[in-house]
C-alpha positions in Angstrom: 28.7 27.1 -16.0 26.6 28.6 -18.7 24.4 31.5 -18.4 21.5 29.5 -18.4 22.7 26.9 -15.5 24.0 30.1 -13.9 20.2 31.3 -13.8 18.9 28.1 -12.7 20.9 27.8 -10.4 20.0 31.5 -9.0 16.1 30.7 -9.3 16.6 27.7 -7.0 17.9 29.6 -3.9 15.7 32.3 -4.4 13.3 29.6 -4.4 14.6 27.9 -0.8 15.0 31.1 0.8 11.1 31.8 -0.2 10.5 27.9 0.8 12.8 28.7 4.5 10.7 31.7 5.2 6.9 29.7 5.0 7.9 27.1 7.1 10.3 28.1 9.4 13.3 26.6 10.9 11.0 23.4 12.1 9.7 22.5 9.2 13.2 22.9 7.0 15.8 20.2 6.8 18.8 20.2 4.7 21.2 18.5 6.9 22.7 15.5 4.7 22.1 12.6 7.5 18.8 14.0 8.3 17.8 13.1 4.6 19.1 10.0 4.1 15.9 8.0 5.0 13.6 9.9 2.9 15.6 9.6 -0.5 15.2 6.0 -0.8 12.5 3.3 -0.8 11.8 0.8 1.9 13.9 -1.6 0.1 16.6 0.2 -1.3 16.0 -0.3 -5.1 15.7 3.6 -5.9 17.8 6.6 -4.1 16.9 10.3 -5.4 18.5 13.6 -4.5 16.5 17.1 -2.9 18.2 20.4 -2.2 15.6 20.3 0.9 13.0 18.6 2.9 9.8 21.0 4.1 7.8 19.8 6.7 4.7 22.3 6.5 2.4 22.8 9.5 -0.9 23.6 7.9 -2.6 23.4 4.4 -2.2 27.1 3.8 1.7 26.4 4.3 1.2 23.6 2.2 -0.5 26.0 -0.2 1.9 28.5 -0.3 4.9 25.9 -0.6 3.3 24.7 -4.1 2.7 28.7 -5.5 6.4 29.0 -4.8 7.4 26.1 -6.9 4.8 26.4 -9.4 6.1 29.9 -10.1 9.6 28.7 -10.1 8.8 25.4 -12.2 10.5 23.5 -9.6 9.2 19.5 -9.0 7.3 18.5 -6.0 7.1 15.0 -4.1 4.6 15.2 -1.7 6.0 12.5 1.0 4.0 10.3 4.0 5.2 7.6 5.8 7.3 6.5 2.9 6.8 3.1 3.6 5.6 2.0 -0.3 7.3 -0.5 -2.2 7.4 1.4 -5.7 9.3 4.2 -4.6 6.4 6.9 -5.6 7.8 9.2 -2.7 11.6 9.6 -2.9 12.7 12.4 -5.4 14.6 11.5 -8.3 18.4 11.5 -8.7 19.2 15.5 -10.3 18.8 16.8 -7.0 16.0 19.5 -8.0 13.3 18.2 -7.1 11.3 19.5 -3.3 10.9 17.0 -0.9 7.3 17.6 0.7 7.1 15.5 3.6 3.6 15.7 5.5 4.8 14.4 9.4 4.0 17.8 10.9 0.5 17.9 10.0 -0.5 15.0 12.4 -3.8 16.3 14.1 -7.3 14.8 14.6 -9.3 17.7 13.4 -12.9 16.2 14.8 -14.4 13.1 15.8 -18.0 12.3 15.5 -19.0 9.3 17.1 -23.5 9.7 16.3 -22.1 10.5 12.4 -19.5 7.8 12.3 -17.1 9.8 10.7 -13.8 11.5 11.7 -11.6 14.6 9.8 -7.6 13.9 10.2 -4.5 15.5 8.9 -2.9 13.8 6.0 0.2 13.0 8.4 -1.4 11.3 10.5 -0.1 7.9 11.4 -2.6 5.2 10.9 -2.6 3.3 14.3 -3.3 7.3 15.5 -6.3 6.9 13.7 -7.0 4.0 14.7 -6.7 4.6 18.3 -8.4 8.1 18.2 -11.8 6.2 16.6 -11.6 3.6 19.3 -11.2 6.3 21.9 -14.6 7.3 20.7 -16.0 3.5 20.9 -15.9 3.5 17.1 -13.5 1.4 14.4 -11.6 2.2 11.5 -10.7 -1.0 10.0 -7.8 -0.2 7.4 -4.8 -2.2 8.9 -1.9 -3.3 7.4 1.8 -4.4 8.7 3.3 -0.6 8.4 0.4 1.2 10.0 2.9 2.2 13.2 4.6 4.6 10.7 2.0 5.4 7.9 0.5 8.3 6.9 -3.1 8.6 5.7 -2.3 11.0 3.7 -0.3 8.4 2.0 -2.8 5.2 2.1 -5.3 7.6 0.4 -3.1 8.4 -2.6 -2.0 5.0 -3.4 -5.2 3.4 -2.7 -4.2 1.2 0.4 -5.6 -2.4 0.8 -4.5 -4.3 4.0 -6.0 -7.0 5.7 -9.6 -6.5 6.2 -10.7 -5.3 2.4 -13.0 -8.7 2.7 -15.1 -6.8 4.9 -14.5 -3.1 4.5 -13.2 -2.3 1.1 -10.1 -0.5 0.6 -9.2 3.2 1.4 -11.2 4.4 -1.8 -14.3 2.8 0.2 -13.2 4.6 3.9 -12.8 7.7 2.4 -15.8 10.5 2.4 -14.3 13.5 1.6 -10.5 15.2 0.8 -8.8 18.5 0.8 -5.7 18.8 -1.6 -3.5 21.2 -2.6 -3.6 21.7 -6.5 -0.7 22.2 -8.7 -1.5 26.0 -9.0 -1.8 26.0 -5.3 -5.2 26.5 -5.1 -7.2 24.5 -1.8 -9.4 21.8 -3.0 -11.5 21.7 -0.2 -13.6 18.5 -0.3 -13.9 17.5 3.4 -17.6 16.8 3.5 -18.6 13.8 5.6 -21.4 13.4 3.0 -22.5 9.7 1.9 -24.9 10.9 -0.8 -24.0 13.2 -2.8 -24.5 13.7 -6.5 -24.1 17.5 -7.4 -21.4 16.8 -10.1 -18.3 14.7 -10.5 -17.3 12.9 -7.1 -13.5 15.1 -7.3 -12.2 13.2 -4.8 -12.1 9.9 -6.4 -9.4 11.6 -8.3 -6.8 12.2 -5.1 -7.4 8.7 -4.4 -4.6 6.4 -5.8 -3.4 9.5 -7.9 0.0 9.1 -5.9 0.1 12.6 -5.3 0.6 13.1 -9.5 -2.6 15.6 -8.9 -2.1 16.9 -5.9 -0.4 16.7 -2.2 -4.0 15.4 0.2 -3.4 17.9 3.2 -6.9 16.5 5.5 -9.4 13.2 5.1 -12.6 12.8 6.0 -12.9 8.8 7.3 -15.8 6.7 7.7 -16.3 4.8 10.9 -17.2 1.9 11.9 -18.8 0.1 15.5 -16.9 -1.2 17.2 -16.6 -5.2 16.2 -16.4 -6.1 19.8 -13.9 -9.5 20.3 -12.2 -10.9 17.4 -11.6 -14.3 16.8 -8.2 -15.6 14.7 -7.8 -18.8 13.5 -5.1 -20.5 11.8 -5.4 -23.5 9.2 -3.0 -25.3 7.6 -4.2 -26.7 4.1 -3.0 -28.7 1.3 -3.4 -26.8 -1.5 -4.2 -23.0 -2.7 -7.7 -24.5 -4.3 -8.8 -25.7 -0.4 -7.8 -21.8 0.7 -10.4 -20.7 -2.1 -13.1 -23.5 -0.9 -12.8 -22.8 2.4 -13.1 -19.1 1.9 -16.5 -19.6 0.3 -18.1 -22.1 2.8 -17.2 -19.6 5.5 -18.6 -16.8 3.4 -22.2 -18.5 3.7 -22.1 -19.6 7.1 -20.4 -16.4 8.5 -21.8 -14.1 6.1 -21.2 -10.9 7.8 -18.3 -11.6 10.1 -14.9 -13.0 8.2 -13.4 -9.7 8.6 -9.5 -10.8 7.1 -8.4 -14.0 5.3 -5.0 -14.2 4.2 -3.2 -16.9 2.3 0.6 -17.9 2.9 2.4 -20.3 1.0 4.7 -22.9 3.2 8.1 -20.7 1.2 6.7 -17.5 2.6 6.1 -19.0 6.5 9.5 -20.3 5.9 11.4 -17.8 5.5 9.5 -16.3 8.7 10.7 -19.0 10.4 14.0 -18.5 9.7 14.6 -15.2 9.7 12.2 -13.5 12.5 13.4 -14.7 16.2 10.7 -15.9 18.0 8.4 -16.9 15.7 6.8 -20.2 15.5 4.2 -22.2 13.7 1.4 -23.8 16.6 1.7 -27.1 14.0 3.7 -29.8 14.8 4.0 -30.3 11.0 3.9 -27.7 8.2 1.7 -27.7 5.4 2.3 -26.5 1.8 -0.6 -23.3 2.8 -1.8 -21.6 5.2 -4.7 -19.6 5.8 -5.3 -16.9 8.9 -8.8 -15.7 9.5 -10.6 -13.0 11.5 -13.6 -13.4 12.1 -16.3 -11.2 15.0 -18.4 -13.8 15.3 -18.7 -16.1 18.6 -16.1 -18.1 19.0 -18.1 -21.5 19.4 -20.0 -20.3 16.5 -16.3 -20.0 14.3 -15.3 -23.2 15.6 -18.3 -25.2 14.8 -18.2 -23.4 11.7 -14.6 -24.1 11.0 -15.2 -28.0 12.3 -18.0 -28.3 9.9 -16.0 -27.4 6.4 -16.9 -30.8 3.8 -14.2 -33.4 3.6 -13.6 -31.7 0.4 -11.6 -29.5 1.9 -8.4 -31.0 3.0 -7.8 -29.3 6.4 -4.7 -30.9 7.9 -5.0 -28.8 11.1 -6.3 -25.7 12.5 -5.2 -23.7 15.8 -8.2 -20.8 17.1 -5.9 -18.6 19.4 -7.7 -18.9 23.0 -5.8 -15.3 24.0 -4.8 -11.8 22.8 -1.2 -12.8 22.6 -1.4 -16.1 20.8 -3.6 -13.8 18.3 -0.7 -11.6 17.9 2.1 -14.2 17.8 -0.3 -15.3 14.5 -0.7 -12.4 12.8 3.6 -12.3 13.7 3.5 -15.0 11.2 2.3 -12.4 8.5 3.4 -9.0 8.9 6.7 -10.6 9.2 6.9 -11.7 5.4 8.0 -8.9 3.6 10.9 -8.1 6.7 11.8 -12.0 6.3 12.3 -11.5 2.7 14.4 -8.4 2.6 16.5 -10.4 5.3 16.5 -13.3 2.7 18.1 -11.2 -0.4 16.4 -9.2 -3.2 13.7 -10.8 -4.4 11.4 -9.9 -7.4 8.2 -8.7 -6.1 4.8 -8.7 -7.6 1.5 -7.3 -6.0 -1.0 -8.7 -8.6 -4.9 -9.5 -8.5 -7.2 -11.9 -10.7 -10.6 -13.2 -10.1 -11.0 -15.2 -6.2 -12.6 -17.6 -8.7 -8.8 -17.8 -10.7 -6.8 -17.9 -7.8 -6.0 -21.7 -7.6 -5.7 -21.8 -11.8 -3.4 -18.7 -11.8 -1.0 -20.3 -9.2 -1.0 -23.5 -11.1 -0.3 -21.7 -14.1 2.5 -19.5 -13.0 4.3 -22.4 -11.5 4.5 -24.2 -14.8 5.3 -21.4 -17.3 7.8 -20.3 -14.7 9.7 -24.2 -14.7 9.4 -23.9 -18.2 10.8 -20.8 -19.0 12.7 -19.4 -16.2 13.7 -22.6 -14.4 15.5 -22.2 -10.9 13.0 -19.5 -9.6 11.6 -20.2 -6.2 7.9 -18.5 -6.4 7.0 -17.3 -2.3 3.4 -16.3 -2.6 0.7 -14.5 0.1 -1.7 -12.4 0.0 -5.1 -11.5 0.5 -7.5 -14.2 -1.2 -10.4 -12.9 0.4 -10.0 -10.0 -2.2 -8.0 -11.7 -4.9 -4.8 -9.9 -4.3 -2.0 -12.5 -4.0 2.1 -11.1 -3.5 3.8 -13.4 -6.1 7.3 -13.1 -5.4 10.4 -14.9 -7.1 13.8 -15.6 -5.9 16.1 -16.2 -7.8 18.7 -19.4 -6.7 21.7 -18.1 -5.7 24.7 -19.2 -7.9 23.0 -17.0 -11.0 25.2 -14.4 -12.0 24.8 -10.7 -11.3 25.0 -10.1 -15.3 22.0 -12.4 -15.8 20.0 -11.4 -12.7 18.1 -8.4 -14.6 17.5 -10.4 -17.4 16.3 -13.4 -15.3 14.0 -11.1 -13.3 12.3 -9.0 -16.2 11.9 -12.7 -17.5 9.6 -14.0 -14.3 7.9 -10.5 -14.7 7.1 -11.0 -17.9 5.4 -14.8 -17.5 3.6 -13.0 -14.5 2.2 -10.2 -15.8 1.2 -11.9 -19.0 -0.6 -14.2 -17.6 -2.3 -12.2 -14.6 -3.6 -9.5 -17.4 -4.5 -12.5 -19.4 -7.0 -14.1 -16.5 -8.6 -10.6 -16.6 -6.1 -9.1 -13.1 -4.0 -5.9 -12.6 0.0 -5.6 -12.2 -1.2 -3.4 -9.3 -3.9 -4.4 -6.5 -2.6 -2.5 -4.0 1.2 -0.8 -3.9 0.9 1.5 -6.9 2.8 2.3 -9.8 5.2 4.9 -8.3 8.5 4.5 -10.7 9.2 0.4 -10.8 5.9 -0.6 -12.2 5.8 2.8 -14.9 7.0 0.9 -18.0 4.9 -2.5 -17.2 1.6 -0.3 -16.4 2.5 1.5 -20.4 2.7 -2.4 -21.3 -0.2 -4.2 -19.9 -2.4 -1.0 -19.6 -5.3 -0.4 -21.0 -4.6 2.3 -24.0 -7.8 4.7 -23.3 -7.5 4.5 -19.7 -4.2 5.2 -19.8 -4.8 8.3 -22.5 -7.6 9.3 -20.0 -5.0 9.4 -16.8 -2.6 11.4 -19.0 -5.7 14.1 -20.5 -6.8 14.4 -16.3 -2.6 15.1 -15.7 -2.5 17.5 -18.1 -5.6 19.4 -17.1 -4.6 19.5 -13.3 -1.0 19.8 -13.7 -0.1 21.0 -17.2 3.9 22.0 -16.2 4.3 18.6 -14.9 5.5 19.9 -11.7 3.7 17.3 -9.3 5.3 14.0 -8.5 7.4 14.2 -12.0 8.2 10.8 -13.1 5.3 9.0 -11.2 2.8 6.3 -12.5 3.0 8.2 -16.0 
């Protein structure tokens, strides 16, 4: 060891002794098997190294963690739920990096039901939020398949979709207010319920999506909602991806104000549901090469004349309205399933793109051919949210192609993908992030001044690079 390892080496305990002493034996873990869930990904592509998990219990502990490895020049990963899919919360693999993992912080602060707003913790599990709003006859529609394990904290810094952005918007749009934790360790303190306010740049809009590259969120401010009363779920089974789209705008006139979700599933996505999730089931006596599940709060006779009146242009083959709360839940099975059926299935090659609703049915013509044409044997399994324009187009690649060739293979379908999403006028990213897989295709695709604008605000918040190193830039 050289004398200037031997020093590093020195300033990192001196550093987790300091670290030990703010948060206490509860909030400190070390213990190899105790780690192991939060140094990888949910799907196993990226594993990272950390001398130590804190759990702080407060922002000022929070606070007082980052001064300590500011002054040190020791990295940070702030970490939620870690339930994203671009590995944005695991540490890298040199094993210096602190592991900041918000699970203690899990309180509702306040709850006010006449300003239809509530203040949480950033670890905060969504369905907590989601329950606490309801217990206060109010709704707080962001939903999506991992909200049991969530944090908010985390679906505010990457920008979380879900299933009812139709309606709602995604977090950027439930968000009112944020307090962070700067770089320096100063408080941001941002938690105003506000929904005008134009004294000055709206801050917050930074934290948002910033996968803690800014910042670690430490409390949210949340707009609420009334409650929607009964929901009604229907399932269609259509011929093609262009019927999804047609559909989705008929609806839209006649239901203006009540399709609250409408997500698309291609008959290789439900199948590998089938297959893989006991107990599932399609209510069809024959499949269909799409699906479409909507929400709606409208009546239900008023959603079923509606659905019974779509133009014989549309070719509906069938269409199943669950009558009871369970056949409503053994529907939406079907789709929170998909991404657990395909890890099951084998790695696949994922891609959370957007384009135009309008370019939906062209861009999934269009990637089919280019794809037989240039990367034969791939089998496409596509879903998403149409209803937003945010489609999952995933590839699999057959199964006698050899390991040497699978890289190239994959960064092949990538490549037709992202090409022609940026070239309809979409994003590489509508909803996961960038985190660490998507880092060299956003410096691709990108746009060059809004990518030399995200760098100039990372270098003015964080100019020793110490939060979330290696992330989105």
């Amino acid at each position: 060891m050289n004398v200037a390892q031997g020093s590093a080496h020195t300033n990192l305990n001196v550093l987790l002794e300091t670290l030990r002493e703010i948060v206490g034996p509860r909030g400190w873990v070390d213990d190899p098997g105790r780690l192991e869930p939060h140094l990888t990904e949910w799907r196993g592509r990226v594993r990272g190294q950390t001398p130590v998990m804190v759990l702080p219990a407060t922002t000022a502990e929070t606070a007082s963690i980052v001064q300590a490895c500011a002054a040190a020049g020791v990295g940070i990963v702030p970490q939620g739920g870690n339930t994203g899919m671009c590995a944005g919360a695991v540490p890298d693999a040199t094993g210096t990096q602190v592991l900041v993992n918000m699970a203690r912080m899990n309180s509702i602060r306040a709850v006010d039901p006449q300003d239809f707003s509530m203040v949480v913790d950033a670890g905060c599990v969504l369905a907590d939020i989601q329950q606490a709003a309801a217990d206060q006859g109010r709704f707080f529609p962001l939903s999506l398949a991992a909200e049991g394990s969530c944090q908010i904290g985390g679906n505010v810094a990457t920008n979380a979709g879900g299933i009812n952005v139709l309606r709602y918007g995604t977090t950027r749009d439930l968000v009112l207010g944020v307090e962070a934790v700067l770089p320096d360790g100063r408080v941001f303190n941002g938690l105003r319920t506000l929904r005008k306010n134009t004294a000055g740049y709206d801050l917050k809009q930074l934290f948002i999506g910033s996968e803690g590259t800014l910042g670690i969120i430490t409390g949210v401010a949340l707009k609420l909602y009334p409650d929607p009363g009964p929901v009604q779920t229907a399932l269609l089974a259509l011929a093609g991806s262009g019927d999804a789209v047609t559909a989705l705008s008929v609806l839209r006139e006649r239901l203006p104000d009540d399709i609250q979700a409408f997500e698309m599933i291609g008959r290789s996505a439900m199948d590998l549901v089938l297959r893989h999730i006991p107990g599932t089931r399609l209510p069809f006596e024959e499949s269909a090469d799409w699906y479409v599940l909507v929400d709606v709060t409208a009546p239900a006779s008023q959603f079923t004349d509606a659905l019974a009146q779509l133009p014989p242009a549309i070719a509906l083959l069938d269409a199943v309205v669950a009558k009871s709360d369970g056949e409503r839940k053994d529907i939406w099975r079907l789709r929170h399933s998909i991404s657990e059926a395909e890890r099951r299935e084998g790695a696949g090659i994922k891609h959370d793109v957007a384009v135009p609703i309008g370019a939906i049915e062209s861009f999934l013509a269009e990637a089919e051919l280019r794809l037989t044409e240039h990367v034969p044997g791939v089998h496409p399994v596509v879903f998403g949210h149409v209803g937003d324009g945010n489609l999952h187009y995933n590839a699999h690649l057959r199964g006698d192609l050899p390991d040497a060739d699978r890289g190239r293979v994959g960064d092949e379908v990538t490549r037709v993908i992202y090409g022609l999403v940026t070239g309809m006028g979409g994003t590489i990213s509508a909803e996961h992030g960038i985190g660490v897989l998507k880092k060299e295709a956003l410096e691709r695709y990108g746009d060059v001044v809004e990518l030399d604008t995200m760098r100039t605000v990372k270098r003015a918040l964080d100019p020793a690079g110490i939060m979330n190193p290696g992330k989105v830039l």
